[in-house]
N, CA and C atoms as a LAMMPS dump frame, in Angstrom:
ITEM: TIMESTEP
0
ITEM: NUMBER OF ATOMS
366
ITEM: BOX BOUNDS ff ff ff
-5.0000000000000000e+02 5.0000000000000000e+02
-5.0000000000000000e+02 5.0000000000000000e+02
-5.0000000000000000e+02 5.0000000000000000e+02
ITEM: ATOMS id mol type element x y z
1 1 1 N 0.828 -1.188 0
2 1 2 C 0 0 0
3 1 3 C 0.868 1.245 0
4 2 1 N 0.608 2.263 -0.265
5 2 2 C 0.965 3.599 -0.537
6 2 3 C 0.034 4.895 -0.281
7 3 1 N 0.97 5.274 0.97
8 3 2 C -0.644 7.1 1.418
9 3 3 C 0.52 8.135 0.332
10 4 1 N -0.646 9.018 0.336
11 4 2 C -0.27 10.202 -0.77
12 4 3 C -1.101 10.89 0.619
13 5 1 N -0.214 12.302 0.6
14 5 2 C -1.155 13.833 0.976
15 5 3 C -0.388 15.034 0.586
16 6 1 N -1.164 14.908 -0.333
17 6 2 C -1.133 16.712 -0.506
18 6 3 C -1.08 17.928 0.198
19 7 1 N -0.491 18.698 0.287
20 7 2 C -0.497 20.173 0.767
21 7 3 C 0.543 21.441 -0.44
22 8 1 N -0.377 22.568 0.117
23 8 2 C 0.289 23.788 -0.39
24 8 3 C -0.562 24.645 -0.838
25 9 1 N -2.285 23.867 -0.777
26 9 2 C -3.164 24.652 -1.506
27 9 3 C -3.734 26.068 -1.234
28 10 1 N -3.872 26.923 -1.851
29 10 2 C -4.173 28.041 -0.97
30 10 3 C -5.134 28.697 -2.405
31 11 1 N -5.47 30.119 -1.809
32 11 2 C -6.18 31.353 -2.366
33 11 3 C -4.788 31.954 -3.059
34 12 1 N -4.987 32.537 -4.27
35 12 2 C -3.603 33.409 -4.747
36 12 3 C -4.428 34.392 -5.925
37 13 1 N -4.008 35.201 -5.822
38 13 2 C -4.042 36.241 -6.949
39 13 3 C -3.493 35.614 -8.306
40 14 1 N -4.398 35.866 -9.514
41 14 2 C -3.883 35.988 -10.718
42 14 3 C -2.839 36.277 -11.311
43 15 1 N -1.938 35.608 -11.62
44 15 2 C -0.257 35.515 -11.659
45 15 3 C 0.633 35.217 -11.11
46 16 1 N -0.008 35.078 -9.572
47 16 2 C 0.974 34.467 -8.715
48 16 3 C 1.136 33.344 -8.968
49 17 1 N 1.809 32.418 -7.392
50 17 2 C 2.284 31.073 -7.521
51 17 3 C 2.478 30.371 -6.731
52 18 1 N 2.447 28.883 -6.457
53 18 2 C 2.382 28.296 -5.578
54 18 3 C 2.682 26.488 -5.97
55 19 1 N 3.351 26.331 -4.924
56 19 2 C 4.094 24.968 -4.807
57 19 3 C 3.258 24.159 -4.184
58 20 1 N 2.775 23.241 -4.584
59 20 2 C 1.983 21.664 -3.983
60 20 3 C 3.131 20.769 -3.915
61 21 1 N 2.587 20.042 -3.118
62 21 2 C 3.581 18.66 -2.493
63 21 3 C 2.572 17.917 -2.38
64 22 1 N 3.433 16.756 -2.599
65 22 2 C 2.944 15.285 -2.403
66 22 3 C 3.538 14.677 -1.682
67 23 1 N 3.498 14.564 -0.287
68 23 2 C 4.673 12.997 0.369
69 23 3 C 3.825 11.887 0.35
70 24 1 N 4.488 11.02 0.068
71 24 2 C 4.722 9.736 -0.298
72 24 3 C 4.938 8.895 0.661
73 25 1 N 4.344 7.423 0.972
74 25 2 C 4.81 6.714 2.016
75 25 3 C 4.568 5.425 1.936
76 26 1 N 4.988 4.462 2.425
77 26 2 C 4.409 2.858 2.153
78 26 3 C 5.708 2.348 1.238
79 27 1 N 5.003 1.337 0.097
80 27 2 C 5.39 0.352 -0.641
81 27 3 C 5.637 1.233 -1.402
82 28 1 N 6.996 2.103 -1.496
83 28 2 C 7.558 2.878 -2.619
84 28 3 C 8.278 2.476 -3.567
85 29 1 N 8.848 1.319 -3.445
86 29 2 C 9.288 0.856 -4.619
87 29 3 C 8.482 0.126 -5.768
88 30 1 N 7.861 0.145 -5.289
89 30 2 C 6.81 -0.393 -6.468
90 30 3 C 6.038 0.886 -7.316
91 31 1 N 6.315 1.987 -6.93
92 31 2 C 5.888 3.17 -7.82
93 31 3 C 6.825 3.207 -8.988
94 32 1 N 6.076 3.506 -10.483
95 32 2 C 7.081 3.676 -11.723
96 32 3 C 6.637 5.32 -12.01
97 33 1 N 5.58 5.746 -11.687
98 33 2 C 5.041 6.986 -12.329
99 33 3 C 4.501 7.673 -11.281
100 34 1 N 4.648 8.969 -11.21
101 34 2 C 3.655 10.069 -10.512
102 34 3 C 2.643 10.73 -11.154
103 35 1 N 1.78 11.153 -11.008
104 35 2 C 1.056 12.302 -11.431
105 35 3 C -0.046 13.261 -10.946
106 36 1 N -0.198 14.964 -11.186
107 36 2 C -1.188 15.614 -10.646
108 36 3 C -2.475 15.832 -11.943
109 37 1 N -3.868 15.197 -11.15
110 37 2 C -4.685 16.064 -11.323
111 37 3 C -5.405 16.807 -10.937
112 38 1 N -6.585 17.658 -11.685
113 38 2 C -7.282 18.715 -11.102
114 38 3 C -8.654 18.433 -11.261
115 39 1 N -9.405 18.652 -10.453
116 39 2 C -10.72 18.693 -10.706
117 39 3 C -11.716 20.33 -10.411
118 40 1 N -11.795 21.049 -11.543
119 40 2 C -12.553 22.204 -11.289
120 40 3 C -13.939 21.733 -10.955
121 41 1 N -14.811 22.119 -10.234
122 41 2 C -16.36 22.792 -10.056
123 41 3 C -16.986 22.114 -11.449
124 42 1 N -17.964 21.231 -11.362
125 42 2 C -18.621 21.118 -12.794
126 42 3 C -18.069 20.329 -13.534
127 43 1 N -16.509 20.322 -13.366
128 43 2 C -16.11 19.217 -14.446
129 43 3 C -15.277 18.211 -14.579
130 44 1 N -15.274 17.171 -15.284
131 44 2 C -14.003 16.037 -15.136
132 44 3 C -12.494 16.268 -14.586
133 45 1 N -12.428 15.108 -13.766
134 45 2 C -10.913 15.434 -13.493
135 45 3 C -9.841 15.572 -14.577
136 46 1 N -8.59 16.011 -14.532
137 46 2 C -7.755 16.077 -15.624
138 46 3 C -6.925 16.212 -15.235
139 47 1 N -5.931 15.343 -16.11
140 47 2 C -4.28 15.616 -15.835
141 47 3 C -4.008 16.492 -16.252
142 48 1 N -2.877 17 -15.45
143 48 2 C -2.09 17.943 -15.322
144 48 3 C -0.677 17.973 -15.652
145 49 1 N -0.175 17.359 -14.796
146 49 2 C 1.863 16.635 -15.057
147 49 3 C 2.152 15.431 -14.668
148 50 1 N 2.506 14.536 -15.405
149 50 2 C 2.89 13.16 -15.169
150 50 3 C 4.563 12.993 -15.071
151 51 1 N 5.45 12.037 -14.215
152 51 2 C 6.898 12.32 -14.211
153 51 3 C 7.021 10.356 -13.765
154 52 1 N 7.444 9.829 -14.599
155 52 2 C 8.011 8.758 -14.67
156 52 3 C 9.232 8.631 -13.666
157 53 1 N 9.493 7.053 -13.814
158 53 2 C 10.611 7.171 -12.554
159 53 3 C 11.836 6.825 -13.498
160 54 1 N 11.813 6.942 -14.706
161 54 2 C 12.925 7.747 -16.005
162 54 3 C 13.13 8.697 -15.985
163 55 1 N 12.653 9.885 -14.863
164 55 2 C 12.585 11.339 -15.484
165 55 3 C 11.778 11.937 -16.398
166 56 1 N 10.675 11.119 -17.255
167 56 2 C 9.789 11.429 -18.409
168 56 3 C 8.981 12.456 -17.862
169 57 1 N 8.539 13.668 -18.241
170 57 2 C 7.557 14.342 -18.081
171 57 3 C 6.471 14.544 -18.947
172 58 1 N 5.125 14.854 -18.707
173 58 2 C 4.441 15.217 -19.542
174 58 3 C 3.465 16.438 -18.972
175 59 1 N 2.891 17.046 -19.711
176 59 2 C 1.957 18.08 -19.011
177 59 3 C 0.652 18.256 -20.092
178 60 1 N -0.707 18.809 -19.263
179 60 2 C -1.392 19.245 -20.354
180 60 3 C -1.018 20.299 -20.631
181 61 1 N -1.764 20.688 -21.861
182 61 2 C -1.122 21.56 -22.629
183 61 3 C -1.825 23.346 -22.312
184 62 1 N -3.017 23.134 -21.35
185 62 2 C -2.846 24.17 -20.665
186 62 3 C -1.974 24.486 -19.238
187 63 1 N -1.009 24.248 -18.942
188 63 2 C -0.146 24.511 -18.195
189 63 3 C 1.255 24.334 -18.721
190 64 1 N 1.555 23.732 -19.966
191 64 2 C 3.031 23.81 -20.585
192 64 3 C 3.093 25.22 -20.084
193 65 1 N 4.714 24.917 -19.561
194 65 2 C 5.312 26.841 -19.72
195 65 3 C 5.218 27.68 -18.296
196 66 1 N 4.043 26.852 -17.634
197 66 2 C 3.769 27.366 -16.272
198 66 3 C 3.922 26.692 -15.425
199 67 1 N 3.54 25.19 -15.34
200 67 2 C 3.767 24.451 -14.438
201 67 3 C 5.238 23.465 -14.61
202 68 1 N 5.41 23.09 -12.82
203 68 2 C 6.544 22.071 -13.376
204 68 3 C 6.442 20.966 -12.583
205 69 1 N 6.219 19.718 -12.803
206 69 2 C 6.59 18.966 -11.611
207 69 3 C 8.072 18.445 -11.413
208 70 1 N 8.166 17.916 -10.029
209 70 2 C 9.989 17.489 -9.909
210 70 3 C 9.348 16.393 -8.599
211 71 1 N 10.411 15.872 -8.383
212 71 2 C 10.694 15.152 -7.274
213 71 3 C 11.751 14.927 -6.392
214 72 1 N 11.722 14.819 -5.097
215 72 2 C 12.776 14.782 -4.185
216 72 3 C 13.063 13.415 -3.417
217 73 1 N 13.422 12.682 -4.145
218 73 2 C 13.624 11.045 -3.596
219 73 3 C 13.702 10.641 -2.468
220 74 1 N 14.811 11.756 -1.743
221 74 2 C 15.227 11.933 -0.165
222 74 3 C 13.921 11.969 0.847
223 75 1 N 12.921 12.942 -0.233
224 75 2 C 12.175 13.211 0.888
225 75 3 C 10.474 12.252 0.685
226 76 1 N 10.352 11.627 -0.531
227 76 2 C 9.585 10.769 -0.955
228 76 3 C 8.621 11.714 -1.015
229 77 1 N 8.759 12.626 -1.736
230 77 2 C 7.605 14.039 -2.223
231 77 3 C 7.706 14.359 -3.563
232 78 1 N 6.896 14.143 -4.065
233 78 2 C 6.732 14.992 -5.471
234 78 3 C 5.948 16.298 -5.361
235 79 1 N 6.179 17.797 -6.202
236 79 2 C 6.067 18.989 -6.206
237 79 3 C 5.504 18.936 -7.462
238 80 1 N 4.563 20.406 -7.402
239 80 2 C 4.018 21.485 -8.297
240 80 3 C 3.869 22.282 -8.095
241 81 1 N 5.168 22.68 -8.921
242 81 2 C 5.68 24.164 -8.919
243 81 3 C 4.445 25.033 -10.022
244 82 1 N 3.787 26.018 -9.837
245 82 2 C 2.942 26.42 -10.391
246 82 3 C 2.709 28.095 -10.488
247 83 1 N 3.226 28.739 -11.907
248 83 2 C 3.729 29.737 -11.926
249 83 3 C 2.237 30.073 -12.421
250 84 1 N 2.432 31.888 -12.398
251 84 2 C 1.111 32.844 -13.521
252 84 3 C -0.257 31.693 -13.479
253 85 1 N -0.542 31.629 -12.714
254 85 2 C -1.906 31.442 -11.672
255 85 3 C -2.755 31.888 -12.62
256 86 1 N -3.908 31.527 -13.178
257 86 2 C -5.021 32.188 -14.074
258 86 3 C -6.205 31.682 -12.801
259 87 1 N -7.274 32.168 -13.078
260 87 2 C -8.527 31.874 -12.3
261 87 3 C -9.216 30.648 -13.009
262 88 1 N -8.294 30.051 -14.057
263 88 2 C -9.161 28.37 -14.316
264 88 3 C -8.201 27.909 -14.402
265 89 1 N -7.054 27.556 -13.295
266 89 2 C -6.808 26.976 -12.527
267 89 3 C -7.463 26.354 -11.397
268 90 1 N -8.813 26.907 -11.085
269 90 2 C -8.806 27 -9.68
270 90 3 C -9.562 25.365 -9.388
271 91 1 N -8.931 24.902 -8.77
272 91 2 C -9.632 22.964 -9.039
273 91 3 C -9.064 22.665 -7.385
274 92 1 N -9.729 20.94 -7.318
275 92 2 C -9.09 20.411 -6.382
276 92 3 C -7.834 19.879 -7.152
277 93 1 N -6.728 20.015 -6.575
278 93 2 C -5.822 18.952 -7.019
279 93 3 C -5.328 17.875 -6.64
280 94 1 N -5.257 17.061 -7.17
281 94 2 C -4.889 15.153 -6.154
282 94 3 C -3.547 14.947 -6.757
283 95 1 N -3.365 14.567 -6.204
284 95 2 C -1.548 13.538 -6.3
285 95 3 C -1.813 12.185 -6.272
286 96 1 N -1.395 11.25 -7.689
287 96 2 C -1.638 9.903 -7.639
288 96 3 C -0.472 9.422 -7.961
289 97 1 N -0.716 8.299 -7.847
290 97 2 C 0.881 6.846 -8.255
291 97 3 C 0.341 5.951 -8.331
292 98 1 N 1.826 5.408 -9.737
293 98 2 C 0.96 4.443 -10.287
294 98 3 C 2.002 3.065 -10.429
295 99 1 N 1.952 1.668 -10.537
296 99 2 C 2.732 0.535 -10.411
297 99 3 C 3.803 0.664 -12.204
298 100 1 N 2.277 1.334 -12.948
299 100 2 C 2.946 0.68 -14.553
300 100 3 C 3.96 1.392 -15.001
301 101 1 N 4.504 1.351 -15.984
302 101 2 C 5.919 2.493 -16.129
303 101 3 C 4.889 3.028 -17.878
304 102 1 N 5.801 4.256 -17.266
305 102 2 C 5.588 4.985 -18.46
306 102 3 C 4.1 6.009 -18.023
307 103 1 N 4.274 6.57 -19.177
308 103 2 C 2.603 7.593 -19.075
309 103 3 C 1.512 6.749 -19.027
310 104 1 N 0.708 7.154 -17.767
311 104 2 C -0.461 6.198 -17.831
312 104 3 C -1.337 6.646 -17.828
313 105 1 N -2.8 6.531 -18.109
314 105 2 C -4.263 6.589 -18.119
315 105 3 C -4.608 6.537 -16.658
316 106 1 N -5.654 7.742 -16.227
317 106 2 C -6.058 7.716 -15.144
318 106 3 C -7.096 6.132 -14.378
319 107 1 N -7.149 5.693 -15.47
320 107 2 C -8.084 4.525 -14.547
321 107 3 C -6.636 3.797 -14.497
322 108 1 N -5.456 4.031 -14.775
323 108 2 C -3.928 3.191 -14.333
324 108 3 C -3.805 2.97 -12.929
325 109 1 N -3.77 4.516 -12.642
326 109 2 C -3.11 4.544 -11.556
327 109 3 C -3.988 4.018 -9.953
328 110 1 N -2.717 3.836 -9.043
329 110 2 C -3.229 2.486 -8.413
330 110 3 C -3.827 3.309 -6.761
331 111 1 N -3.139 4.352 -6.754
332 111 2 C -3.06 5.524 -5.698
333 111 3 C -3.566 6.945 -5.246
334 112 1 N -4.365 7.421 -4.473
335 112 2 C -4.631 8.825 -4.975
336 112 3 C -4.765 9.491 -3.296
337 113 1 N -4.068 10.905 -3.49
338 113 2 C -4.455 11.647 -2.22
339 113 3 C -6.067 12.31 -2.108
340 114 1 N -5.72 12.516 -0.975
341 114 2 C -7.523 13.331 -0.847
342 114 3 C -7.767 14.571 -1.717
343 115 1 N -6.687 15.081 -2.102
344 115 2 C -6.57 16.473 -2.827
345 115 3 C -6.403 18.035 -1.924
346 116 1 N -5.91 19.067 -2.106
347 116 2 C -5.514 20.151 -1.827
348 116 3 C -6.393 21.304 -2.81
349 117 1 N -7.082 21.957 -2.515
350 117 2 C -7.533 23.303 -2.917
351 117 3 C -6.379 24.338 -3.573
352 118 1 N -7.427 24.471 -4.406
353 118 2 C -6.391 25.652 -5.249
354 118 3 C -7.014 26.712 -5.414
355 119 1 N -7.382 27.914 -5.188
356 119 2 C -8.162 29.112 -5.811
357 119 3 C -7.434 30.54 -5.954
358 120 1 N -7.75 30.528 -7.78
359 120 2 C -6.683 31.507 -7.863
360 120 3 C -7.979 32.785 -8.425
361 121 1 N -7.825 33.677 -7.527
362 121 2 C -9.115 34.929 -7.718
363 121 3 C -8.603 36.111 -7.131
364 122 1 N -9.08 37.516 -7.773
365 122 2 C -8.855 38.16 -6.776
366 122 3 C -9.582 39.423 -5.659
């Protein structure tokens, strides 16, 4: 088994920025992939940044350029770094992990945190 929790979520002004974390705990070696999604008000969840345990990244393509994810092995946390804040951003975001390698499909993954609030308004 594997807990995920999120933190970092907050209220931010339009353009700002803000870092989410994920720590990580349990049966970690059996993780090949990370990834964040979001769920706005009204609508389907959606990925966001996926990061393989190759280093592979992927992002949707509304956040190329703004967002970044990384990871800190030491500390068994994955981050989202999350620059120029728009107001549809504003979602729950979850932190999941997943067993399979490579980019996976959300019904993949095997793991998910409760999610962290995001609201970017001003």
């Amino acid at each position: 088994q594997v807990q995920l929790v999120e933190s970092g979520g907050d209220l931010v002004q339009p353009g700002g920025s803000l870092r989410l974390s994920c720590a990580a705990s349990g049966s970690l070696s059996t993780i090949n992939v990370m990834g964040w999604y979001r769920q706005a008000p009204g609508k389907q969840r959606e990925s966001v940044a996926t990061l393989t345990s190759d280093g592979i990244t992927n992002y949707a393509d509304s956040v190329k350029g703004r967002f970044t994810i990384s990871r800190d092995n030491a500390k068994n946390t994955v981050y989202l770094q999350m620059n120029s804040l728009i107001p549809e951003d504003t979602a729950v975001y979850y932190c999941a992990a997943g067993n399979r390698i490579g980019i996976i499909r959300e019904s993949e993954y095997n793991y998910w945190g409760q999610g962290t609030q995001v609201t970017v308004s001003s």
